[in-house]
One Martini backbone bead per residue (centre of mass of N, CA, C, O) as a GRO file, in nm:
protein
   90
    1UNK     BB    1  -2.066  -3.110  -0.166
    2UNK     BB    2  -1.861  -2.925  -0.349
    3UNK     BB    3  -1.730  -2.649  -0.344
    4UNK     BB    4  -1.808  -2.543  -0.634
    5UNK     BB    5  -2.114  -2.635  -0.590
    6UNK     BB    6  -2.177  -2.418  -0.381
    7UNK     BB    7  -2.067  -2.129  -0.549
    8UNK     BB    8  -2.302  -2.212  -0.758
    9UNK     BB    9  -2.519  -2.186  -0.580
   10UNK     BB   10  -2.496  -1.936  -0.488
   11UNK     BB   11  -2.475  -1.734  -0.742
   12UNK     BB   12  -2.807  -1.814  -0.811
   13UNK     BB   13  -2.925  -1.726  -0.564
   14UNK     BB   14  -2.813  -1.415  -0.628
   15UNK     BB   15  -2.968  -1.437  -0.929
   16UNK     BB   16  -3.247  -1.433  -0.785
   17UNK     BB   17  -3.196  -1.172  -0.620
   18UNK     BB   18  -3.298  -0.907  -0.546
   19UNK     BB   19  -3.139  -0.598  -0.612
   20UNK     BB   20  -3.041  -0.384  -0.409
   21UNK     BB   21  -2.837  -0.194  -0.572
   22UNK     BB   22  -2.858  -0.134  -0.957
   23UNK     BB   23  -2.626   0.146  -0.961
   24UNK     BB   24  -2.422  -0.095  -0.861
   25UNK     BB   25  -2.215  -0.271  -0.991
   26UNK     BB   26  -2.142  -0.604  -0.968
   27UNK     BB   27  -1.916  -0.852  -0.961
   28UNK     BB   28  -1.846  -1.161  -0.928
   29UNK     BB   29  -1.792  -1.203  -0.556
   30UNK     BB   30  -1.816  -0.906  -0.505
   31UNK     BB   31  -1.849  -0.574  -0.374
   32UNK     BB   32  -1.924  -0.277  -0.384
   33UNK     BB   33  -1.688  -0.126  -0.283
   34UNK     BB   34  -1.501  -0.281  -0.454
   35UNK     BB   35  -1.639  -0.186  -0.738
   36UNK     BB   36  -1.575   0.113  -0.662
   37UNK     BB   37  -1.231   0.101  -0.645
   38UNK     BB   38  -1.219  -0.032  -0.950
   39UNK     BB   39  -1.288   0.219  -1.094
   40UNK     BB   40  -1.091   0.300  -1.354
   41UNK     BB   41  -0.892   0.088  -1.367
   42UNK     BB   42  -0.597  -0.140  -1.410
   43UNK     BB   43  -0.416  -0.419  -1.403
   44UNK     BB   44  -0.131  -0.497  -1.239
   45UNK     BB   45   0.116  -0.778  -1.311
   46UNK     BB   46   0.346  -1.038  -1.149
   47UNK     BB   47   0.550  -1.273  -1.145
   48UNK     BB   48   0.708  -1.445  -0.887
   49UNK     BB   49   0.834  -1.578  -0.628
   50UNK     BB   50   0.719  -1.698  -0.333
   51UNK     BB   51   0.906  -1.527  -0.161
   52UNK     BB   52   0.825  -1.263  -0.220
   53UNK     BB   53   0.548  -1.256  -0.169
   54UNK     BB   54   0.588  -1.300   0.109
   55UNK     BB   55   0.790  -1.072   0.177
   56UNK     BB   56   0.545  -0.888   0.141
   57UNK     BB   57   0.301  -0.976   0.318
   58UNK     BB   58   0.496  -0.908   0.576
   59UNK     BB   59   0.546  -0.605   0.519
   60UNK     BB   60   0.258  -0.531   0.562
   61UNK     BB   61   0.180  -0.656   0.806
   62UNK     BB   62   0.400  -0.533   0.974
   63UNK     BB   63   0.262  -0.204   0.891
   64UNK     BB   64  -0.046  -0.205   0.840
   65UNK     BB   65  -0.079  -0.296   0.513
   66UNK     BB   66  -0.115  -0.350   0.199
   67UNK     BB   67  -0.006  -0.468  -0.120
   68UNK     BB   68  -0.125  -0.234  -0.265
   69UNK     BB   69   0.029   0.005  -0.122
   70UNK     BB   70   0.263  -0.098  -0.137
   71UNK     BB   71   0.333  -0.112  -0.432
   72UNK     BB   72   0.258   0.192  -0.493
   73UNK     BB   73   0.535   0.308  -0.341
   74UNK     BB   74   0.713   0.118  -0.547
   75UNK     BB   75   0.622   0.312  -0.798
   76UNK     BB   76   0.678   0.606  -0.688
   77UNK     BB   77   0.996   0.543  -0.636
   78UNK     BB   78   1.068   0.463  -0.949
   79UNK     BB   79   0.970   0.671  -1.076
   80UNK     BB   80   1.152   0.908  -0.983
   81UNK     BB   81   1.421   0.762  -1.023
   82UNK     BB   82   1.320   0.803  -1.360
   83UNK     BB   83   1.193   1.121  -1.343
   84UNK     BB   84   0.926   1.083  -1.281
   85UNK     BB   85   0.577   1.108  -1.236
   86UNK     BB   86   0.376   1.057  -0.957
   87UNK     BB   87   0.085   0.922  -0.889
   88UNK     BB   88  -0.031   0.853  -0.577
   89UNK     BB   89  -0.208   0.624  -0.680
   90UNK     BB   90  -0.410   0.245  -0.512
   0.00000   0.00000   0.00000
């Protein structure tokens, strides 16, 4: 069977299994922590050379930190630098 054949055989037998906590949506894929830490938010995306996105996931990891904080905090630098009122929330 390949890769997405399973994938798809997964989803199948999860909407089969009865739902352990139905108060909480959760979208096909994610946990249900994922799934409320991303409530009421919305994203944000840019496309960049590889070399880029490389640069970051090492400052992040070099950091012990995600790449989502670390962009966080390069958006409330910029916001600051442009006289606004950082958001603060990651």
């Amino acid at each position: 069977m390949s890769k997405f054949g399973a994938m798809k055989q997964q989803r199948a037998e999860r909407a089969k299994a009865p739902e352990s906590n139905p108060a909480v949506p959760v979208s096909e894929g994610a946990t249900a922590s994922r799934a409320a830490a991303r409530q009421g938010k919305k994203a944000v995306s840019a496309y960049f050379s590889p070399e880029v996105s490389r640069g970051l996931n090492i400052l992040a990891a070099e950091n012990g930190t995600t790449l989502q904080a670390l962009l966080g905090e390069a958006i409330d630098l910029l916001m600051r630098q442009y006289g606004k009122h950082p958001f603060g929330e990651r």
